[in-house]
VOPA-891739 format. One record per residue (C-alpha): residue number from 1; z negated, x negated, y. Coordinates in Angstrom, 2 decimals. Example, Ala and Ser with C-alpha at 12.3 -4.5 7.8 and 13.67 -1.06 7.14 Angstrom:
2
ATOM   num        pz        px        py
ATOM     1     -7.80    -12.30     -4.50
ATOM     2     -7.14    -13.67     -1.06
***
This chain:
498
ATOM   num        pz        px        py
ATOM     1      6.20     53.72     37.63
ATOM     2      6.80     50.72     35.29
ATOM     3      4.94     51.50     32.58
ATOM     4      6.87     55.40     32.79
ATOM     5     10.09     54.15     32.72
ATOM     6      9.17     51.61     29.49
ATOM     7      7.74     54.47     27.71
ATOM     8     10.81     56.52     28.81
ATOM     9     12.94     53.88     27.77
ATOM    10     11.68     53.60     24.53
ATOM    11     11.54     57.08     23.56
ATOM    12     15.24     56.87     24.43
ATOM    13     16.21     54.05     22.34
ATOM    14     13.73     53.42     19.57
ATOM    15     15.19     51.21     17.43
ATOM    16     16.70     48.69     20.46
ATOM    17     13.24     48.30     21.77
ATOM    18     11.91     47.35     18.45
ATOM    19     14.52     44.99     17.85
ATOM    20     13.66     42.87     21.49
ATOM    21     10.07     43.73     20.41
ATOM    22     10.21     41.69     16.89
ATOM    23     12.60     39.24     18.80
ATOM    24      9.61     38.74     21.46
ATOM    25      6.71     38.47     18.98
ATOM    26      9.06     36.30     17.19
ATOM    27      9.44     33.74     19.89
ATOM    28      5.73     33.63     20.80
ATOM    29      4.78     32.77     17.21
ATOM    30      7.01     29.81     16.90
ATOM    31      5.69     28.95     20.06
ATOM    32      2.44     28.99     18.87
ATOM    33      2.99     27.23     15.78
ATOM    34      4.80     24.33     17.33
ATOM    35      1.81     23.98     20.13
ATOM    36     -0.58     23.69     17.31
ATOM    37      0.78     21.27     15.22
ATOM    38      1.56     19.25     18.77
ATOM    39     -2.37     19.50     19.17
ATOM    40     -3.25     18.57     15.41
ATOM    41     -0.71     15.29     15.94
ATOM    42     -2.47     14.52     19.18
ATOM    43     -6.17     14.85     17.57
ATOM    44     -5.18     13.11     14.23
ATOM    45     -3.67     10.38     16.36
ATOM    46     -6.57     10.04     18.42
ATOM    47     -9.14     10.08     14.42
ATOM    48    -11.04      6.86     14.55
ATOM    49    -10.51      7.08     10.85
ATOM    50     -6.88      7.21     10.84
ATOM    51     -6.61      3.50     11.83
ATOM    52     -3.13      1.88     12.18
ATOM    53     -0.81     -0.03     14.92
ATOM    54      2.99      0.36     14.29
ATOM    55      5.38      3.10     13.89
ATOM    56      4.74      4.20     10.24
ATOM    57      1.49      4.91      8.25
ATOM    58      1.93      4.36      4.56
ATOM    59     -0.62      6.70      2.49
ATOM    60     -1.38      7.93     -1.28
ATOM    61      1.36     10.43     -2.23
ATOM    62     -0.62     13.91     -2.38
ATOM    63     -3.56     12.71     -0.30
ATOM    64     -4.53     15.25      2.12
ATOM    65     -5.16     13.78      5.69
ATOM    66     -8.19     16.04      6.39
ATOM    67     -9.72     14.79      2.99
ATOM    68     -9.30     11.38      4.19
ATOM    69    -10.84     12.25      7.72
ATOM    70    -13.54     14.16      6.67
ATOM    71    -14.40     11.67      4.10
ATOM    72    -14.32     14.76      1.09
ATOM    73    -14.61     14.15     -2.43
ATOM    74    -11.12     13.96     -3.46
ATOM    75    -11.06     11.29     -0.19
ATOM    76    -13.81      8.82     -1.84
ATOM    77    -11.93      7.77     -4.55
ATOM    78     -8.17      7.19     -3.26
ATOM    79     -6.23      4.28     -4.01
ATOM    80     -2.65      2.82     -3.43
ATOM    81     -1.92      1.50     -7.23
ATOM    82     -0.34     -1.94     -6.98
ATOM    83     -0.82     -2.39     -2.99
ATOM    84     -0.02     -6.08     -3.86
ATOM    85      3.81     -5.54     -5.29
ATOM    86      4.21     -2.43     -2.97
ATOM    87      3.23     -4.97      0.12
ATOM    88      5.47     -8.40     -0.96
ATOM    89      8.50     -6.33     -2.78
ATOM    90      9.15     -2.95     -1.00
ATOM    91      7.90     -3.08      2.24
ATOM    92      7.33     -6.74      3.44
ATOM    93     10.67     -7.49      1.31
ATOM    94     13.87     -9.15      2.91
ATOM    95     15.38     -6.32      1.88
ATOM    96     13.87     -4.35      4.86
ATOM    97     13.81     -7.65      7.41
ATOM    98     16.94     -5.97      9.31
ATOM    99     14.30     -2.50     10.30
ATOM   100     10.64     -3.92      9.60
ATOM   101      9.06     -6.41     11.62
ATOM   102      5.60     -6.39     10.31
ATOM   103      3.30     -4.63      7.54
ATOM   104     -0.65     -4.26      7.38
ATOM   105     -2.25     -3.11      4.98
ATOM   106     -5.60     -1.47      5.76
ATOM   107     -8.70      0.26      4.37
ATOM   108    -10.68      1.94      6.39
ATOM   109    -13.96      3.67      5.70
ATOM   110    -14.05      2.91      2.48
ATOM   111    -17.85      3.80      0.84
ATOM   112    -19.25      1.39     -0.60
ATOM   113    -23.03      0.96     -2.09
ATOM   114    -24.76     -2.67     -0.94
ATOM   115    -27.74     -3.35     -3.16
ATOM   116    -30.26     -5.64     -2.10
ATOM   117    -32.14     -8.24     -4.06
ATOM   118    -35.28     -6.13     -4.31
ATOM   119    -33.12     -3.60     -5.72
ATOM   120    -32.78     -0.68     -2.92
ATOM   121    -28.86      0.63     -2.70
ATOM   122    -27.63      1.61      0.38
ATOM   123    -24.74      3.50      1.10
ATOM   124    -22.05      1.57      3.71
ATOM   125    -18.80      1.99      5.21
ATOM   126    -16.73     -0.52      4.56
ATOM   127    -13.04     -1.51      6.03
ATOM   128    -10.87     -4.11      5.09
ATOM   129     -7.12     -5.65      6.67
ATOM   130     -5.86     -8.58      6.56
ATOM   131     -6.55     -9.71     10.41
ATOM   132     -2.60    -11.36     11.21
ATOM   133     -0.80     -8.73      9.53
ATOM   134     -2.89     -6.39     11.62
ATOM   135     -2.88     -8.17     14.83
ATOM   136      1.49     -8.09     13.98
ATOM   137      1.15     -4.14     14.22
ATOM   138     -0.41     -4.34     17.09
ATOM   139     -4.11     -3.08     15.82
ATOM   140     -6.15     -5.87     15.84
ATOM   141     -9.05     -4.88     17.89
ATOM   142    -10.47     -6.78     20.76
ATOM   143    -12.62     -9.53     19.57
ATOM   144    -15.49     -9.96     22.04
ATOM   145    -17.14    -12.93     20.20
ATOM   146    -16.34    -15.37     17.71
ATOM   147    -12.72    -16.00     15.86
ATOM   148    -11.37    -13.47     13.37
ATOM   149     -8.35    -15.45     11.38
ATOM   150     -6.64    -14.87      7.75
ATOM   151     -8.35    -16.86      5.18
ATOM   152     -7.41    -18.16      1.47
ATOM   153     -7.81    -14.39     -0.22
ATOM   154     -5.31    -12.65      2.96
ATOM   155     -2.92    -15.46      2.28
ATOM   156     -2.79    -15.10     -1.34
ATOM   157     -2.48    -11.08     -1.05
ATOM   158      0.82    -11.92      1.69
ATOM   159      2.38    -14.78      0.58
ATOM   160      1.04    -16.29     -3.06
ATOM   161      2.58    -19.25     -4.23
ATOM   162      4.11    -18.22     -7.07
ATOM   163      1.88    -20.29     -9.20
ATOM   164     -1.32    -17.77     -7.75
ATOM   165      1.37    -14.90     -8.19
ATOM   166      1.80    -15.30    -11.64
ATOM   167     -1.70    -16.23    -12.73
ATOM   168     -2.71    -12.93    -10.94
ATOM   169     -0.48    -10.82    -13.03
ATOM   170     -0.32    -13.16    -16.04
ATOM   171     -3.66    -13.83    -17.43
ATOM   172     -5.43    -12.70    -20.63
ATOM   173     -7.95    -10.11    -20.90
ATOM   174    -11.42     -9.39    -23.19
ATOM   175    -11.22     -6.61    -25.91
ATOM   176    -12.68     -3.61    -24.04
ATOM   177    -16.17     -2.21    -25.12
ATOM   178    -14.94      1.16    -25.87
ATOM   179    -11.97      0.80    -27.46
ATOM   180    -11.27      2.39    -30.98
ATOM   181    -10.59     -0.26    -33.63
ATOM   182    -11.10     -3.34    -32.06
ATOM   183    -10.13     -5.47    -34.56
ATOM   184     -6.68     -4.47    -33.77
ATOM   185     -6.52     -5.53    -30.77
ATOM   186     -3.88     -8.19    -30.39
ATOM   187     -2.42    -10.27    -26.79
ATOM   188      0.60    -12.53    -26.15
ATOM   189      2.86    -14.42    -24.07
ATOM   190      6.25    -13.40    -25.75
ATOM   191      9.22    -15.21    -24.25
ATOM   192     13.01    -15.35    -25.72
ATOM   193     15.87    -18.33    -25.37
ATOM   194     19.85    -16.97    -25.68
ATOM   195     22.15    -19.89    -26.45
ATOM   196     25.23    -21.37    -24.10
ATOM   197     27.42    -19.73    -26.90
ATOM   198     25.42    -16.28    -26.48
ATOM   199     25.39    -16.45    -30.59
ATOM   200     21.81    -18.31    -30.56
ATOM   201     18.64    -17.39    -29.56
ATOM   202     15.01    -17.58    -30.34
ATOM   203     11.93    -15.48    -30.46
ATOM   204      8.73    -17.16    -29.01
ATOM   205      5.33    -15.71    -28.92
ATOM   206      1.73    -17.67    -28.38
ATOM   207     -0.62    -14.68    -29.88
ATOM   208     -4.24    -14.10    -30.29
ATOM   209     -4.99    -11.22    -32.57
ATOM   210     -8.05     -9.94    -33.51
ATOM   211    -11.38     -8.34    -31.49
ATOM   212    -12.35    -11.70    -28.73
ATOM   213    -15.73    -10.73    -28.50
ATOM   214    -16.54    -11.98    -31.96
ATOM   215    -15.98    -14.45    -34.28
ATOM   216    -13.55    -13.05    -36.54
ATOM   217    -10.19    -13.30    -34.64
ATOM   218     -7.60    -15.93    -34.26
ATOM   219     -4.45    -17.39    -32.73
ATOM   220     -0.67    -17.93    -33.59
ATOM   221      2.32    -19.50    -32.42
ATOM   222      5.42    -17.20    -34.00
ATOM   223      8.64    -18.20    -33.89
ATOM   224     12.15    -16.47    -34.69
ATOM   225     15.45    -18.62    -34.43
ATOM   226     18.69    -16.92    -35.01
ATOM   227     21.77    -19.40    -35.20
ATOM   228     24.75    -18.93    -34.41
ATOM   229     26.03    -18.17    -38.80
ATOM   230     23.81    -15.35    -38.49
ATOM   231     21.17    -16.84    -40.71
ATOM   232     17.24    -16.33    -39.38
ATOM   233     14.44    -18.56    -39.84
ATOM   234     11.07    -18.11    -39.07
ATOM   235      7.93    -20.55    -38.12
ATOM   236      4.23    -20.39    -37.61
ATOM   237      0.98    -21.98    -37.02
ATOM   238     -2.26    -20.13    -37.40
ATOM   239     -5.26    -21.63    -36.09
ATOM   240     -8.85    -19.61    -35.66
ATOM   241    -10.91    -18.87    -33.15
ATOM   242    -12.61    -22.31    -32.09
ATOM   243     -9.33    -23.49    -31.64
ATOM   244     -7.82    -20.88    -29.09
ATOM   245     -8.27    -21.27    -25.56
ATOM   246     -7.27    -18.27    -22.98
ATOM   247     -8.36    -17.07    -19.71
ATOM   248     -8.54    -13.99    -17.58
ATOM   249     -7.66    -15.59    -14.49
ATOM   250     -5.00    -17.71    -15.36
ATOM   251     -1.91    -17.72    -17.46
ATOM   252     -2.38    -21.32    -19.27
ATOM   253     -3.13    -20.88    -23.40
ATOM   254     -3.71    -22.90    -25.80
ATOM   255     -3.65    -22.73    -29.85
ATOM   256     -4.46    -25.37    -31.48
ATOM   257     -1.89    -28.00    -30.56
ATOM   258      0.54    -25.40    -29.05
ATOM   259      0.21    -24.24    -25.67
ATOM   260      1.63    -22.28    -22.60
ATOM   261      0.76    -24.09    -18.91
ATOM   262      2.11    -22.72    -15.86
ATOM   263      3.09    -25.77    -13.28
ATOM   264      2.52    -25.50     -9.57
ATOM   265      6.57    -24.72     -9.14
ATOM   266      5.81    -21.63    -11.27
ATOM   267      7.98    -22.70    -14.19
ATOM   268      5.44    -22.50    -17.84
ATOM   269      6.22    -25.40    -20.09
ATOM   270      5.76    -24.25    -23.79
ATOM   271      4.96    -26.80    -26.45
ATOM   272      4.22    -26.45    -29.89
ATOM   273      5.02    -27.17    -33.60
ATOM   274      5.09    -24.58    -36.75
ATOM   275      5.91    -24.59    -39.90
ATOM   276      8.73    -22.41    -41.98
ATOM   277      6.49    -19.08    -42.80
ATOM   278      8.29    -19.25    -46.39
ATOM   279      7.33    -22.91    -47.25
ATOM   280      9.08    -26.23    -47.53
ATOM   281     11.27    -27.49    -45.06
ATOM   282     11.41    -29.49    -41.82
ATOM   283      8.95    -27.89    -39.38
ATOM   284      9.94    -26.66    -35.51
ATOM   285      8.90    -28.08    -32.20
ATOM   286      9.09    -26.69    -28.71
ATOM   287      9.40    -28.41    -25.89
ATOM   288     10.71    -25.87    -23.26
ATOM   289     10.32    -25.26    -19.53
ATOM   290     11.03    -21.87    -18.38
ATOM   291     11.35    -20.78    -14.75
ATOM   292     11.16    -17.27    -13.65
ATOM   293     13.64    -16.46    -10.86
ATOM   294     11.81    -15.33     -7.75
ATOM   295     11.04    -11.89     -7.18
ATOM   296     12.29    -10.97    -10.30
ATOM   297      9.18     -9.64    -12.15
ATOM   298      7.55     -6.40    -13.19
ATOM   299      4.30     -6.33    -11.50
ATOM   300      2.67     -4.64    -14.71
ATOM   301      1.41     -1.17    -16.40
ATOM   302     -1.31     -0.44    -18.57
ATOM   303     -2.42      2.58    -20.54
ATOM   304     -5.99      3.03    -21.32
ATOM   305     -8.12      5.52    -23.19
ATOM   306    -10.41      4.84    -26.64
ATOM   307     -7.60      5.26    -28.86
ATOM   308     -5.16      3.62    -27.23
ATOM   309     -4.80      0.17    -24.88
ATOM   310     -1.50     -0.87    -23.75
ATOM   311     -0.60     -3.49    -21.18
ATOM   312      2.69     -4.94    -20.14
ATOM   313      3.51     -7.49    -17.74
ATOM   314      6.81     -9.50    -17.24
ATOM   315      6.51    -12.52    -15.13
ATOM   316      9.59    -13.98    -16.15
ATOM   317     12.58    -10.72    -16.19
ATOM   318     15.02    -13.15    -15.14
ATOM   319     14.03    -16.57    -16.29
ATOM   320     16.21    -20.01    -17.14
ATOM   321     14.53    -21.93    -19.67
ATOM   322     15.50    -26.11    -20.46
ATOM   323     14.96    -28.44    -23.08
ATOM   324     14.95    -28.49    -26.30
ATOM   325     14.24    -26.73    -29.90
ATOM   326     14.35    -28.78    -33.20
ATOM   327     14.31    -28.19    -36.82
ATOM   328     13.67    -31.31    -38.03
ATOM   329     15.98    -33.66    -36.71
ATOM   330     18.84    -30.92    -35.57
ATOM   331     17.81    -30.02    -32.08
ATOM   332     19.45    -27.16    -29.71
ATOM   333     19.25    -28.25    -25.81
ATOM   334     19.15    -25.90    -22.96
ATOM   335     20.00    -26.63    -19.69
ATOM   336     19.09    -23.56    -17.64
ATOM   337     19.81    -21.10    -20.86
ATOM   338     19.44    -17.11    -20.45
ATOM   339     15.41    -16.30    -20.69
ATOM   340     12.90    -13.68    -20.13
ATOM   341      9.25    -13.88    -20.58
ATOM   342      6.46    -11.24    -20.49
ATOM   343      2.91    -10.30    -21.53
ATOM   344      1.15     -8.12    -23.59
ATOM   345     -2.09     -6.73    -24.68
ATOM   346     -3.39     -3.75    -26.47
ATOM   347     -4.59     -2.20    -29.40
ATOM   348     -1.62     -1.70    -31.85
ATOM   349     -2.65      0.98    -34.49
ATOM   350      0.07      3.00    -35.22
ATOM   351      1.52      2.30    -31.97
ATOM   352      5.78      2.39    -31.54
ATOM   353      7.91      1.62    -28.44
ATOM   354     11.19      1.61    -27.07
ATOM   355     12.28     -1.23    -25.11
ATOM   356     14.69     -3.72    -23.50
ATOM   357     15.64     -6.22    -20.73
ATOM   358     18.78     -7.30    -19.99
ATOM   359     21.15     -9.02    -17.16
ATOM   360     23.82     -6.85    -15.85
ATOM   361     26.11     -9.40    -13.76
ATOM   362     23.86     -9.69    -10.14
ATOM   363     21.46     -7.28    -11.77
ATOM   364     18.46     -7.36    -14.33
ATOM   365     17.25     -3.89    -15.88
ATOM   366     13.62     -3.82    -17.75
ATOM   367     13.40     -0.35    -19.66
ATOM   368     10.64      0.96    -22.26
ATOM   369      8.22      3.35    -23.09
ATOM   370      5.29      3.45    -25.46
ATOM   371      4.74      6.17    -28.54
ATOM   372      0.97      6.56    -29.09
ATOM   373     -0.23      6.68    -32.97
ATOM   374      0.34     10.33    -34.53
ATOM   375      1.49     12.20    -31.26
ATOM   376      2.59     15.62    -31.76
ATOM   377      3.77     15.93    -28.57
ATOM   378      7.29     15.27    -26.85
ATOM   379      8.12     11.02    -26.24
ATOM   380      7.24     10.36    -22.84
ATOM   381     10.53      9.20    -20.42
ATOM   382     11.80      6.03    -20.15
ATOM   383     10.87      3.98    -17.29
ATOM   384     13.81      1.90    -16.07
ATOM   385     13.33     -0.69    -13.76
ATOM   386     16.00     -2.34    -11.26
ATOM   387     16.27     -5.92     -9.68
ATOM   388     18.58     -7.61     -8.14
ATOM   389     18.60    -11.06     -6.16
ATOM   390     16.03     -9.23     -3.26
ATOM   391     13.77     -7.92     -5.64
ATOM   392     12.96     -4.52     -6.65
ATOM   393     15.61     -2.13     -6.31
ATOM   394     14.82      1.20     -8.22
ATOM   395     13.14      2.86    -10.45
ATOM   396     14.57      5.88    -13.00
ATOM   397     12.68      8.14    -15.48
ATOM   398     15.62      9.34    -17.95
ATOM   399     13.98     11.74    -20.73
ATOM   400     15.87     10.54    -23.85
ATOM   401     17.60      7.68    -25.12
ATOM   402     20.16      8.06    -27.47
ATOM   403     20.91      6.19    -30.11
ATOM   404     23.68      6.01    -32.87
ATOM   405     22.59      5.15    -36.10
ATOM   406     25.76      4.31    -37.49
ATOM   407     24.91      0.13    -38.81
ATOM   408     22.91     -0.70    -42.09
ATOM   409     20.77     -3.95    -42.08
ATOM   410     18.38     -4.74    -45.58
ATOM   411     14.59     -5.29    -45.06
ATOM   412     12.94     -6.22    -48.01
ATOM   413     15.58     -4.82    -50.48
ATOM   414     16.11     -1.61    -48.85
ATOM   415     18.81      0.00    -47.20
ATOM   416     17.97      1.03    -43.29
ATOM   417     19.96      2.28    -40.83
ATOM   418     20.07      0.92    -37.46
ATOM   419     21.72      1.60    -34.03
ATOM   420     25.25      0.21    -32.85
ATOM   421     24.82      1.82    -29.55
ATOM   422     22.15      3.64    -27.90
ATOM   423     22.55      5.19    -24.29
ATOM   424     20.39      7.02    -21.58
ATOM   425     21.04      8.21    -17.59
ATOM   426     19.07      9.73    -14.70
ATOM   427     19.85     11.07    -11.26
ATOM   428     16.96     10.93     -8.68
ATOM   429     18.13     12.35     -5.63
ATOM   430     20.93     11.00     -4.27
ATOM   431     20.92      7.60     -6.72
ATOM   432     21.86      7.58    -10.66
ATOM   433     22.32      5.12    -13.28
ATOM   434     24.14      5.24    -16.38
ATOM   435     23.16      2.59    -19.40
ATOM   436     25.20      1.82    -22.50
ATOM   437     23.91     -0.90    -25.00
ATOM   438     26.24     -1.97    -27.84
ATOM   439     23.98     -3.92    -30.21
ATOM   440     25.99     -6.66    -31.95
ATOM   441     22.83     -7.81    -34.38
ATOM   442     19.88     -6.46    -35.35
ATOM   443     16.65     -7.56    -37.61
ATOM   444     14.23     -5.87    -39.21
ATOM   445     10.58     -5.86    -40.20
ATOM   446      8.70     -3.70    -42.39
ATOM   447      5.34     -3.26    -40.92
ATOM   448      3.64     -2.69    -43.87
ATOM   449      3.86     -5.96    -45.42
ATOM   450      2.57     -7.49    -42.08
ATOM   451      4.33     -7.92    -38.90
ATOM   452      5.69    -11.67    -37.86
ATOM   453      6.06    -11.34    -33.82
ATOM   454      3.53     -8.89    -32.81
ATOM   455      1.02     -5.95    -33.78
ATOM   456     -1.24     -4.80    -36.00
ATOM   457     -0.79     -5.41    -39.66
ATOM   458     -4.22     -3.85    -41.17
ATOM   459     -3.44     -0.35    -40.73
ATOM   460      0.99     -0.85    -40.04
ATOM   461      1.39      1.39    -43.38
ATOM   462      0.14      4.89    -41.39
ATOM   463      3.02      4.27    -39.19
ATOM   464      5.33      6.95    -39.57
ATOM   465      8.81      4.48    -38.70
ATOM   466      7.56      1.30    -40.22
ATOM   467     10.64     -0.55    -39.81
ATOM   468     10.67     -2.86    -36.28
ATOM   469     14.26     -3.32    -35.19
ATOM   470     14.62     -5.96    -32.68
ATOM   471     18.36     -6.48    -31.69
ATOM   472     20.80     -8.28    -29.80
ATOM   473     23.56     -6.67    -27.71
ATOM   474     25.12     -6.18    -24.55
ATOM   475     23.92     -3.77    -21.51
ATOM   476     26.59     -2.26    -19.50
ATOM   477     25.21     -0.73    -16.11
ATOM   478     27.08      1.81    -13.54
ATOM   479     26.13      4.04    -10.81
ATOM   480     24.64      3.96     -7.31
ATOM   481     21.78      3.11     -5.41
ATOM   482     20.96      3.38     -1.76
ATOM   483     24.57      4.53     -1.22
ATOM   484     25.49      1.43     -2.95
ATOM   485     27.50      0.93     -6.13
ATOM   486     25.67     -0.56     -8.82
ATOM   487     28.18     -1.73    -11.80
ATOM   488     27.10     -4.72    -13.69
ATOM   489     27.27     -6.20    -17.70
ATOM   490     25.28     -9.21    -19.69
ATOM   491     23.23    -10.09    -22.64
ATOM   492     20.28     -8.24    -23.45
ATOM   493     17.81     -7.92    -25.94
ATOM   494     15.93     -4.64    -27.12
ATOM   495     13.66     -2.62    -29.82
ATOM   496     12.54      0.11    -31.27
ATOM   497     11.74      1.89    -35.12
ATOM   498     12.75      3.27    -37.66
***
């Protein structure tokens, strides 16, 4: 009787029956669904190899959780780039201290290969946590024998003094094996000084240029000073090889008698004497101590391929430098003066860049990108990067930066024009930032005949814009972050070519 008076029913309204039909398989599907991915949350959750403790598990962007359970190939090779910054400045930051209570960081069945001393590999799966930021998730597991405690390595990864923080990101390197024209290779600690006035300021760079592995490479101390009539002066001592000291595990340098040490406190004291690069004259001495502020620093980026090596590292993106810098017997003193300090390495053949750093009232802004030699192809973005007194704040990607070309400066007899203002923006979801730099001077060099502060010299004349601009101005900032304003302006100092 039922199933007559469906089919009756249905044969007397067709198209209302399908409707409640599609409505019913409808409903069953979503029902479906929703009980399936409740069962794939309940088995993932219950994955001995998707370890954790806490509310939130922090992975790879794109990483595929079945690739990381199953242990695929795409899974073998995964890494979270910087897990050191991304740890101490975004997630462990006091920034977050109001909604995060505790962080670990964990690897967990990682594969590794153990080789033996009679030479047999064996394939192992290793994991690795830090045991108190685990046991502060609630994860650590139950320790039936024994004691399982942080030691020196977990409590430099959480909390470095910032003397181990800065000789992990600012140390030297060795000219890679496989790098195209090594003799171009070229590394320094660059670090600038603006006056009390804001119409002074100095260039300072401690370089070693030349392919390490060898013999045939030295070191100099370059120096810039721009005074306050406009007039510029620069210094130099070159020393070779023998007389260089560097290492790749800790910031100190020396050449000859000039040298950068970093101090327990984390402040570097520069020292050094050079003479004028044009002959005759008094000479210049540094004797300068410049501390970074804390958590303002750019944990570093490097590019790497056989034609092109390019590291950059700023330990010091808001920095306040003291004491003093004499010609001759007239000496400037600083007494917690305007600095910045960063670090570079890299191969430098036909290489160009855009860059700056500047403080924008509470705020300090790093931006740049790097031009590899002959590139036929678009300029990559900008990368813009955003502190303020908590550390890391943001990060934008605008795709141009304008600039007007609308000042004349002469290098070496010729005419060339420079910018007066150059300006870029991005919007990245919900935040934007808008960036206006008015340059009020600007110097040039003409790589061809040698560059003074930094680069390759042998091979500067294939360089399609030989002339190095670096300028003075000031950065104005506005737009909004987090649902916060951001609005800020200060000194800053930037380049780029021509």
């Amino acid at each position: 009787m039922i199933s007559l008076l469906a089919l009756r029913n249905l044969t007397y309204r067709p198209w209302r029956s399908l409707l409640l039909f599609l409505g019913y398989g409808m409903g069953v599907a979503v029902m479906i669904t929703l009980l399936s991915i409740g069962e794939a949350l309940v088995t993932q959750a219950r994955q001995e190899k998707l370890v954790g403790g806490g509310n939130i598990t922090v992975l790879p962007q794109g990483l595929d959780v079945e690739v990381m359970k199953t242990g695929g190939l795409g899974g073998l090779f995964f890494s979270i780039d910087h897990s050191r910054f991304i740890y101490r400045q975004v997630l462990a930051s006091p920034r977050l201290a109001s909604v995060v209570s505790a962080v670990s960081p964990q690897i967990d069945g990682k594969l590794l290969y153990l080789r033996t001393r009679d030479g047999q590999v064996t394939p192992v799966r290793a994991t690795g946590e830090i045991p108190g930021a685990t046991r502060a998730v609630g994860a650590l597991p139950e320790i039936a024998a024994g004691a399982w405690r942080d030691d020196a390595g977990d409590r430099r990864y959480v909390n470095p003094t910032r003397r181990e923080l800065y000789d992990e990101i600012d140390h030297f390197h060795i000219t890679p094996a496989n790098v195209a024209h090594p003799e171009t290779w070229a590394e320094w600690h660059y670090f600038n000084v603006l006056s009390a006035s804001g119409h002074a300021w100095t260039f300072i760079s401690y370089i070693g240029a030349g392919d390490v592995r060898g013999s045939r490479w030295g070191g100099k101390l370059g120096v810039t000073v721009h005074d306050s009539t406009g007039a510029i002066r620069r210094y130099a001592l070159l020393v070779p090889a023998a007389r260089v000291r560097f290492s790749t595990t800790d910031a100190d340098v020396r050449i000859g008698e000039a040298s950068v040490t970093l101090r327990d406190d984390g402040s570097y004291a520069l020292e050094g004497t050079a003479a004028p690069e044009q002959g005759g004259g008094a000479p210049l001495s540094i004797h300068l101590i410049v501390m970074p502020v804390p958590r303002a620093y750019f944990p570093g980026a490097a590019l790497g391929g056989a034609d092109l090596v390019s590291g950059y590292v700023v330990a010091g993106l808001r920095a306040n430098a003291s004491g003093t810098i004499c010609e001759g017997a007239r000496c400037e003193r600083y007494d917690g003066a305007q600095s910045y300090h960063d670090h570079n390495w890299g191969v430098w053949q036909g290489v160009t860049w855009d860059w700056g750093a500047a403080r924008a009232g509470s705020y300090t802004m790093l931006y740049g990108r790097v031009i590899p030699p002959a590139s036929v192809a678009e300029a990559p973005p900008l990368f813009v990067y955003l502190v303020d007194s908590l550390g890391f704040r943001a990060v934008f990607r605008p795709r141009v930066i304008r600039y007007t070309d609308d000042r004349t400066i002469m290098v070496n007899g010729r005419t060339v024009r420079v910018p007066s203002v150059a300006e870029f923006a991005d919007v990245r979801g919900n935040d934007t930032l808008r960036v206006r730099l008015s340059v009020e001077s600007a110097l040039g060099t003409d790589t061809r005949t040698g560059i003074a502060q930094r680069g390759d010299a042998g091979r500067a004349s294939e360089v399609a814009h030989p002339y190095f601009i670096q300028m003075k101005g000031t950065a104005t900032l506005v737009g909004r972050v987090g649902g916060a304003p951001i609005d800020g302006q200060g000194t800053g100092f930037f380049e780029t070519y021509r």
